[in-house]
C-alpha positions as CSV (number, residue, x, y, z in Angstrom):
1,X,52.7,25.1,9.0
2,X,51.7,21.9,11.2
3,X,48.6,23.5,11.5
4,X,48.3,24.0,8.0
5,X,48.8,20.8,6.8
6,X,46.6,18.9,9.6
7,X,43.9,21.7,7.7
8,X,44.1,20.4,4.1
9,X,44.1,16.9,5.0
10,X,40.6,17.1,7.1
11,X,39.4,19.0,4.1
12,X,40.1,15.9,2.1
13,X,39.0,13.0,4.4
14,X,35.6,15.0,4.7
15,X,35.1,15.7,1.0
16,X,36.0,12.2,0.3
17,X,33.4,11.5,2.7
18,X,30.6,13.4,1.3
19,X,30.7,11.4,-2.2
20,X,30.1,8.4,0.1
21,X,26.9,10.1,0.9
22,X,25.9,11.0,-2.2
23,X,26.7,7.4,-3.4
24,X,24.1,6.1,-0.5
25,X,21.5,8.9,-1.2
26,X,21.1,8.1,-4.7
27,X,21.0,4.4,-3.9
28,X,18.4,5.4,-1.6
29,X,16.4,7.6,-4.6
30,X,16.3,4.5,-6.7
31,X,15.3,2.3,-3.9
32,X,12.5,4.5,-3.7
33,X,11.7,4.7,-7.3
34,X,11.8,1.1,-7.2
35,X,9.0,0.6,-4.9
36,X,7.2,3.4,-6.5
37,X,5.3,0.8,-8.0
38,X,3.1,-2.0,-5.5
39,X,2.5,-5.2,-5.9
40,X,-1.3,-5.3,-5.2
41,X,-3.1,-8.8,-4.2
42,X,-6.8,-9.5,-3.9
43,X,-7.9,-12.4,-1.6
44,X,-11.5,-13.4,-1.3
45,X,-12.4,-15.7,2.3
46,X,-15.2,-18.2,3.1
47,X,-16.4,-17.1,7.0
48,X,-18.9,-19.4,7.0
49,X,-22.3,-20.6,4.7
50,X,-22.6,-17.4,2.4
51,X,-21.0,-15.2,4.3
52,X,-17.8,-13.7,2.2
53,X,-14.8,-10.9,3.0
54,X,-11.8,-10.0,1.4
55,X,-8.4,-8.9,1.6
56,X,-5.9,-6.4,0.1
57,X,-2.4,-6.9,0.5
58,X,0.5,-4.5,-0.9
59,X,3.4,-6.4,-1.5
60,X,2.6,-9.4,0.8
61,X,1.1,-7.6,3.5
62,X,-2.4,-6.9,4.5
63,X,-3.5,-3.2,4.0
64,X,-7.8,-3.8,4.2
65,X,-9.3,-6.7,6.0
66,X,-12.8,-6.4,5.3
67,X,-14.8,-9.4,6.1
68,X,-18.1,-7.4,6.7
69,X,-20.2,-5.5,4.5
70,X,-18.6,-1.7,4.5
71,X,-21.2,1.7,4.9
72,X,-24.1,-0.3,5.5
73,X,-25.7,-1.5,8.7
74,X,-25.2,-4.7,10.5
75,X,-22.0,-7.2,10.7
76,X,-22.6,-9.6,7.9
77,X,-20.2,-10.6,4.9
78,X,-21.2,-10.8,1.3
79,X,-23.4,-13.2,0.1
80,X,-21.6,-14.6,-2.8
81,X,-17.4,-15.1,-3.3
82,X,-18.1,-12.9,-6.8
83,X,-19.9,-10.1,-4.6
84,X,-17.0,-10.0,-2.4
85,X,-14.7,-10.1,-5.0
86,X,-16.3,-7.4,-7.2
87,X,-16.2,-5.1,-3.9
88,X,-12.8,-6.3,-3.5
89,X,-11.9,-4.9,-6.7
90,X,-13.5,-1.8,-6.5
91,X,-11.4,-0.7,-3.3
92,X,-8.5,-2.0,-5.0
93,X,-9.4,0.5,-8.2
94,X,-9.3,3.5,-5.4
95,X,-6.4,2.6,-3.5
96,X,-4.5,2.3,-7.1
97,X,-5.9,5.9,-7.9
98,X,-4.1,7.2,-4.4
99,X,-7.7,7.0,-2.8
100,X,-6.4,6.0,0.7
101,X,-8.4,5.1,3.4
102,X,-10.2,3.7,0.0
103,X,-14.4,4.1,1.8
104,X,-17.0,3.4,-0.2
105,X,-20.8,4.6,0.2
106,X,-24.0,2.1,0.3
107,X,-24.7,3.8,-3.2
108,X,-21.4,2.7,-4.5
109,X,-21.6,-0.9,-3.1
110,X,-26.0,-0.9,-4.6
111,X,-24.2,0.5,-8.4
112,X,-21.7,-2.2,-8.0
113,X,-24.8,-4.7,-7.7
114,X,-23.3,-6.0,-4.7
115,X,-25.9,-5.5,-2.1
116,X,-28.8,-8.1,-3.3
């Protein structure tokens, strides 16, 4: 009977326990369904006399440094702060479509006029 007893009562404590767990989980769920949703920044850097980069940050932290000119030849920044930032904008457009890494081709960077 002992037995018994010492039974029923661990059957309690654990099922008590497990609506704990499901408490957590779905705080967890909605955590996640909160952040579902990124805070996206654009930020467009002088690296000396016409030489521009960028940077993409998701929710205060840097995802894409790119201070040089991507898919094309050479090490050299953009030429304006509005090339840069057009670029900028671009990737940003890809990574908010689930485009990630977010690469763009010399084509995409000459239709974006960003090249010249």
């Amino acid at each position: 009977m002992r037995y018994f007893i010492i039974f029923i009562i661990s059957i309690f404590l654990f099922n008590c326990g497990d609506e704990s767990d499901k408490r957590e989980d779905a705080i967890q769920k909605e955590t996640r369904s909160i952040n579902k949703n990124p805070i996206y920044e654009l930020v467009v850097s002088e690296n000396g006399t016409n030489n521009f980069g960028c940077q993409i940050l998701q929710d205060g932290k840097m995802i894409i440094n790119q201070q040089i000119i991507p898919a094309i030849q050479g090490n050299k920044g953009f030429s304006t702060k509005e090339k840069a930032q057009t670029a900028g904008q671009f990737t940003l457009l890809k990574i908010k479509n689930g485009i990630f890494p977010p690469t763009v081709s010399p084509h995409e960077l000459d239709s974006l006029g960003v090249l010249h």
